[in-house]
Structures are given as structure tokens and as C-alpha cells.
Legacy VTK file of the C-alpha trace (Angstrom):
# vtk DataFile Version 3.0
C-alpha trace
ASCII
DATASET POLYDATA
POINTS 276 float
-86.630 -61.957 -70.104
-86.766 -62.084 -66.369
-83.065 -61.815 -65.975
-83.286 -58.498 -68.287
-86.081 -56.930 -66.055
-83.976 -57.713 -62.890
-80.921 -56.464 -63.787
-82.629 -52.944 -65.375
-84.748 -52.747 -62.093
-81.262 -52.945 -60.460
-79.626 -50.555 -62.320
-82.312 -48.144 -61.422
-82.126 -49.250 -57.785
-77.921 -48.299 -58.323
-79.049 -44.617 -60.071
-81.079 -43.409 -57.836
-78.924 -44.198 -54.866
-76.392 -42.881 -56.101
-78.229 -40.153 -57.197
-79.790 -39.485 -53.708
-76.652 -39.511 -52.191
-75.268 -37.035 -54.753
-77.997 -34.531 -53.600
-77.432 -35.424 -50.291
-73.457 -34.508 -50.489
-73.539 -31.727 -52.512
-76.248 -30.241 -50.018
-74.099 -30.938 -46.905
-71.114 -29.355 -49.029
-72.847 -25.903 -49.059
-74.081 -26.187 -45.952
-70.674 -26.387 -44.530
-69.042 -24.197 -46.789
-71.875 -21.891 -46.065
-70.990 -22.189 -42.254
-67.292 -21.578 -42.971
-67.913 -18.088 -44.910
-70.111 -17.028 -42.009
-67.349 -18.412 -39.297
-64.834 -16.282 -41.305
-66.782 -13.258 -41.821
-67.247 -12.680 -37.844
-63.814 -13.456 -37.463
-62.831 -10.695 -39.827
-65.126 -8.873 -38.080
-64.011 -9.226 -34.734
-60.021 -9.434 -35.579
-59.334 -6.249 -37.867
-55.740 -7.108 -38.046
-56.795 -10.648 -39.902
-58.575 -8.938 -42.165
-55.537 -6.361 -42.815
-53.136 -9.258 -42.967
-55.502 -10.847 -45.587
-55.997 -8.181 -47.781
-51.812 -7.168 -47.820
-51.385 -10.993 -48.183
-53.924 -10.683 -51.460
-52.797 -7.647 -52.594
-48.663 -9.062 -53.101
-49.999 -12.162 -54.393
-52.280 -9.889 -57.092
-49.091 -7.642 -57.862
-46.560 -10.432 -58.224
-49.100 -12.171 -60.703
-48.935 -9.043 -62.312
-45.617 -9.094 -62.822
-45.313 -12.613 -63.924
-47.568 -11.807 -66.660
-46.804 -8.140 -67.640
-43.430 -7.802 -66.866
-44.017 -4.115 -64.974
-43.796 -3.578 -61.288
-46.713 -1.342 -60.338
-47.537 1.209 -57.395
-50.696 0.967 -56.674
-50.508 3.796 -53.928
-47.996 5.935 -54.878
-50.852 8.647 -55.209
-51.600 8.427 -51.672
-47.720 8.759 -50.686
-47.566 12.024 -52.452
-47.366 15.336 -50.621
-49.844 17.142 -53.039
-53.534 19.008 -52.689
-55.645 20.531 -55.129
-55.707 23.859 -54.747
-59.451 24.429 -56.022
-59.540 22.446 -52.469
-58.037 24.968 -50.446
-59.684 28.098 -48.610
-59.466 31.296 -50.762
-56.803 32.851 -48.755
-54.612 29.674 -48.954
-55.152 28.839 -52.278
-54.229 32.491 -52.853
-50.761 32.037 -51.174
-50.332 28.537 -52.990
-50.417 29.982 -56.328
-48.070 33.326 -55.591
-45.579 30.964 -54.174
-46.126 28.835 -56.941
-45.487 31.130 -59.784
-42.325 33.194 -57.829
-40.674 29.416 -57.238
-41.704 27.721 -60.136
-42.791 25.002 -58.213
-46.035 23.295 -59.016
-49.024 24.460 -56.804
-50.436 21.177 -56.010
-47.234 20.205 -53.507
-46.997 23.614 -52.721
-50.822 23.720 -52.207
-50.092 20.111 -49.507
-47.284 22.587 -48.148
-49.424 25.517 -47.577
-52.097 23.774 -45.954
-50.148 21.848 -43.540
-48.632 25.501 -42.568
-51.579 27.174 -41.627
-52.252 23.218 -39.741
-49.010 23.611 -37.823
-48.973 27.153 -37.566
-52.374 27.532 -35.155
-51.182 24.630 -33.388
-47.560 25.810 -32.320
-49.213 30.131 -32.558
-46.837 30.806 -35.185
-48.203 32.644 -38.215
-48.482 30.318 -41.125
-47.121 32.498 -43.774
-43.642 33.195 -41.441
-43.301 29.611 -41.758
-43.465 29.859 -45.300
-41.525 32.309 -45.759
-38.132 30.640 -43.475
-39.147 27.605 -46.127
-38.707 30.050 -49.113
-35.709 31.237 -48.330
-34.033 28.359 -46.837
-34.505 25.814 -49.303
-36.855 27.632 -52.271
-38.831 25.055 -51.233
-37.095 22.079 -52.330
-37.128 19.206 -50.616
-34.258 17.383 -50.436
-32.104 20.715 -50.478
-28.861 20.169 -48.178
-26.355 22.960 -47.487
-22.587 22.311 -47.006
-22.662 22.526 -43.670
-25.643 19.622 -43.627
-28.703 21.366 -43.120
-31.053 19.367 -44.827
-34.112 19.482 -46.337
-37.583 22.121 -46.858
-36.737 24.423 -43.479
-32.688 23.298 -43.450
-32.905 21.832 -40.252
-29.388 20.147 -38.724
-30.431 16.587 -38.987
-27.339 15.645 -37.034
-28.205 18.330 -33.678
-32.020 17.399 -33.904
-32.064 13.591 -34.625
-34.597 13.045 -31.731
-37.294 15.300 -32.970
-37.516 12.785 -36.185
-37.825 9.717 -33.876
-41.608 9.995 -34.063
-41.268 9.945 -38.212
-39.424 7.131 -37.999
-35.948 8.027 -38.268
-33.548 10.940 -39.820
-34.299 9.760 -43.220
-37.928 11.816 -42.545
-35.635 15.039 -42.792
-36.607 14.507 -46.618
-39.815 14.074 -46.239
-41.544 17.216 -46.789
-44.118 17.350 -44.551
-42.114 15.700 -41.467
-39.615 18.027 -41.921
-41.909 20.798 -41.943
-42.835 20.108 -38.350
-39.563 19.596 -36.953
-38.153 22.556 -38.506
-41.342 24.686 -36.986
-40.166 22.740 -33.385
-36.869 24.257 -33.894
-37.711 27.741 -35.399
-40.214 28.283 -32.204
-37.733 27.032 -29.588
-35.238 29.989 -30.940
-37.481 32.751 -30.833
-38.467 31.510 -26.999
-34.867 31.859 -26.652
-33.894 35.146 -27.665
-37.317 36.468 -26.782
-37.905 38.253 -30.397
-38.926 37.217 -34.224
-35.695 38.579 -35.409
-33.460 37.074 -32.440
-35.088 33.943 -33.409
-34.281 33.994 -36.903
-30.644 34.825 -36.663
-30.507 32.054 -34.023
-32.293 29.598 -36.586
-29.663 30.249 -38.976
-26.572 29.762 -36.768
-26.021 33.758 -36.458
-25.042 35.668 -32.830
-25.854 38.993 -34.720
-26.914 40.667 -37.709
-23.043 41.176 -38.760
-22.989 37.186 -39.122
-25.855 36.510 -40.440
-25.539 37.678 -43.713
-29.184 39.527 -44.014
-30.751 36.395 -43.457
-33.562 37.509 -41.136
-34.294 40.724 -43.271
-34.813 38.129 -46.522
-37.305 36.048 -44.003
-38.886 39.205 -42.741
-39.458 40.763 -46.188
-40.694 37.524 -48.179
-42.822 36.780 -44.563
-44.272 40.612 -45.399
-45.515 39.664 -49.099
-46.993 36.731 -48.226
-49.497 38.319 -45.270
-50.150 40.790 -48.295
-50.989 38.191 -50.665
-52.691 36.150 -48.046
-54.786 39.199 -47.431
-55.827 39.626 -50.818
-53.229 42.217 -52.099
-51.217 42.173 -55.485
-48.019 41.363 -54.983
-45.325 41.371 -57.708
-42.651 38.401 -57.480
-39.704 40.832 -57.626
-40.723 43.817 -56.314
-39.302 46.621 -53.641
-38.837 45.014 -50.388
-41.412 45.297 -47.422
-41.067 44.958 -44.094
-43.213 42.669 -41.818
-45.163 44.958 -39.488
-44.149 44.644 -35.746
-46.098 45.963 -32.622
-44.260 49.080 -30.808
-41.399 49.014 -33.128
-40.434 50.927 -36.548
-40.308 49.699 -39.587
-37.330 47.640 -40.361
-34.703 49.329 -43.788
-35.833 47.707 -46.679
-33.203 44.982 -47.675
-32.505 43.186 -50.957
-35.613 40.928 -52.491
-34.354 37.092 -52.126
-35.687 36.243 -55.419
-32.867 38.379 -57.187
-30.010 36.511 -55.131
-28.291 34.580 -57.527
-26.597 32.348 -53.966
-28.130 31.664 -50.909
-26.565 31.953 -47.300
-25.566 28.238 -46.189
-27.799 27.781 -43.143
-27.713 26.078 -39.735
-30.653 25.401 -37.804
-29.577 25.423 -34.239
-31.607 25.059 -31.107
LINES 1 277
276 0 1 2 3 4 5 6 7 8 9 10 11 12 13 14 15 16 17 18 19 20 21 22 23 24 25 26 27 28 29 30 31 32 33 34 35 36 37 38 39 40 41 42 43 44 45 46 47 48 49 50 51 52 53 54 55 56 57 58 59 60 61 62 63 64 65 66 67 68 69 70 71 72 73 74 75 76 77 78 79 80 81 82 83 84 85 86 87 88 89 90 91 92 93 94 95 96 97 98 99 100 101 102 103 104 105 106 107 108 109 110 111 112 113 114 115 116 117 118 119 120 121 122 123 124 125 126 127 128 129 130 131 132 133 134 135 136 137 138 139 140 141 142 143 144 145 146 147 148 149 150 151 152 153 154 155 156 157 158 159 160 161 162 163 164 165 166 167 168 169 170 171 172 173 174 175 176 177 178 179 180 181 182 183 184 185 186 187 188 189 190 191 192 193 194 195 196 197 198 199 200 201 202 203 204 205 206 207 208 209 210 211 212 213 214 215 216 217 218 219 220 221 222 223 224 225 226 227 228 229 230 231 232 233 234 235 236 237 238 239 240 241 242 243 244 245 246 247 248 249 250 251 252 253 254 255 256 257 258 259 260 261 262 263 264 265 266 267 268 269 270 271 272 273 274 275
């Protein structure tokens, strides 16, 4: 009987030790994991690039698990690489342009909408009117972006990849030439550097295209000039039909240029070179 008492009051003894120490573990164990989260979260804090190098780390781990399992290779932000705007989003008089160019092209508004916007952008910053630019972009490439003539113009505004390869080293490279948006800006670098040349809109346009005069450049600047025309009439709240007589841009102390043929009926375009 005594034996039997012993050995249950040293079980107990045994249980609650080990029970004590149990608590005792399991509270040190959150205490230091605890102290670990907090370490970490001022580290995140204080090291943005950890925190960047965690998430991308996370996120490839995430979408090759995803691909074990399902098979399909995902994009999670291929929305965010897209060159396109709503155009309920835009102001009225861009929106307005966005749509007209929209419906003449056939091009859907919301990358012509991203295009539009980043015109009028570029255009106050480099004091060139937003709607010329559109308009060299209409009739260079009809506003397709990985257009390329046979002489290797390439791209929305045609630009010679090859002659201007350093304006795309900030983009990262000639590849950018198709990139819509980069190739937008160059092509504006270009297209402003020939007018300063020549001194005039026109001068600049036929120099843009590779031209010495208007007997070479095969009505090219009249095309820009007239499409550049309908779009500050749209943009200024006009109705303008897609196929329409020609119009003439208006230009300060000089007549009114002969109306020339509307681009939209040209069934081939003039191969262009953008040369600075």
C-alpha cells in the first residue's frame, strides 16, 4: 500500500514537472519568436530593398506552385505592362480626340486613349502641339506599333532605329523602338530637332521623312498638315468626318496651304525615314 502511494505521489511529482517546464518552453518559444517578427519587421522597415527581394522571392515561389499544380503559366501584371487608359478618364477634349482617332483607324480607344494622353504629356513639355504629334503618328504608322518600313523605320512615329540608337539608351535599348510609348518620345526628340533645323513646321516635316523638298517627298507634309488640321478641329469640339475634304493647318502670316489628298483614302503609304 505504501509502495502504491509512493510511486503515484511520484508520478505526480514527474507530471507536473514536466508540465511546468512545458509552460515554461512554450512561453519562451513565443517570446522569442515574438522578438524575431519584431527584429524582422524594422528590418523591412529600414531596408526597402529586403522587403522587395522578399516579396519577388514569394511571389516566383507562389507562381511556380501554381504551375506545379495547374499546369498554366500566369501573368499576374500583364495589366500594368499595357499601354492602355480609359477614356471616361481622360479630359473632354482628349477623350474627344481618342475616340475620332479611334473610329477613323479602327484602333481601340483605350491604347489610343494611353497614346493621346501621353501626347498632350510630351507635347507641353517639348512646346509642340499635341495633336501635330498625333497626326506624324497617323500617318506614319496608322498608329501601329510595331509598323517597320523597308527602309527600317520602325515603329508608332517611324523613327530610324539604326541613326538614333542613343536616344533609346534611357529605355533600355533599341528593342524600346516597339514600345509604344518609348517610341513616342524619341520620335517627338527627332521630329523637334528637324523643325529647329530648317526653321519651319513644313521644313521640319519633309526633313523628318528623309525629303530635301516637296518634289521628294511625295506629299508627305501636306498628309501631316491636313490630318494635324482635323484633329485641332476635333480637339476643339468640331465635327469632323473621317474622310472628308482636306483642311489645312492654320499658320501665322502665311496663306493657306492647296488642299491635298485625305490620307485615309491612300490605299499605300510613303516609306519613311526619320532623319535628324
Amino acid at each position: 500500500m505504501l509502495a502504491t502511494q509512493t510511486l503515484i505521489s511520484s508520478l505526480r511529482r514527474v507530471t507536473a514537472a514536466v508540465t511546468k517546464g512545458f509552460f515554461e518552453v512554450t512561453h519562451n518559444s513565443f517570446a522569442l519568436i515574438g522578438l524575431l517578427v519584431l527584429f524582422a519587421g524594422v528590418a523591412l522597415v529600414a531596408r526597402p530593398e529586403l522587403r522587395q527581394l522578399g516579396e519577388t522571392k514569394l511571389y516566383n515561389w507562389l507562381h511556380e506552385r501554381q504551375f506545379e499544380v495547374t499546369g498554366l503559366v500566369t501573368d499576374l501584371v500583364a495589366s500594368d505592362r499595357a499601354t492602355a487608359t480609359d477614356p471616361n478618364e481622360l479630359p473632354k477634349q482628349q477623350a474627344a480626340v481618342a475616340l475620332w482617332l479611334s473610329k477613323k483607324y479602327r484602333i481601340a480607344p483605350e491604347p489610343l486613349s494611353a497614346l493621346v494622353s501621353e501626347a498632350y504629356e510630351v507635347g507641353a513639355k517639348s512646346k509642340l502641339d499635341p495633336t501635330l504629334i498625333l497626326a506624324v503618328m497617323a500617318i506614319e504608322s496608322r498608329f501601329n506599333p510595331f509598323a517597320q518600313s523597308p527602309v527600317g523605320a520602325q515603329g508608332l512615329m517611324q523613327v530610324m532605329t539604326k541613326i538614333h540608337s542613343a536616344k533609346y539608351d534611357s529605355y533600355g535599348g533599341t528593342f524600346a523602338a516597339f514600345d509604344p510609348l518609348a517610341n513616342l518620345h524619341v520620335g517627338v526628340k527627332v521630329l523637334k530637332d528637324c523643325i529647329a533645323i530648317t526653321g519651319s513646321l513644313e521644313g521640319g516635316l519633309r526633313y523628318y521623312v528623309g525629303a530635301s523638298s516637296s518634289d521628294t517627298e511625295g506629299g508627305y507634309a501636306g498628309k501631316v498638315m491636313s490630318e494635324y488640321a482635323k484633329l485641332q478641329m476635333v480637339a476643339a469640339g468640331h465635327q469632323v468626318p473621317f474622310n472628308g475634304p482636306s483642311v489645312s493647318a492654320p499658320r501665322p502670316g502665311t496663306d493657306t496651304a492647296k488642299p491635298t489628298p485625305d490620307p485615309a483614302s491612300e490605299q499605300a503609304q510613303v516609306a519613311t525615314v526619320a532623319l535628324k
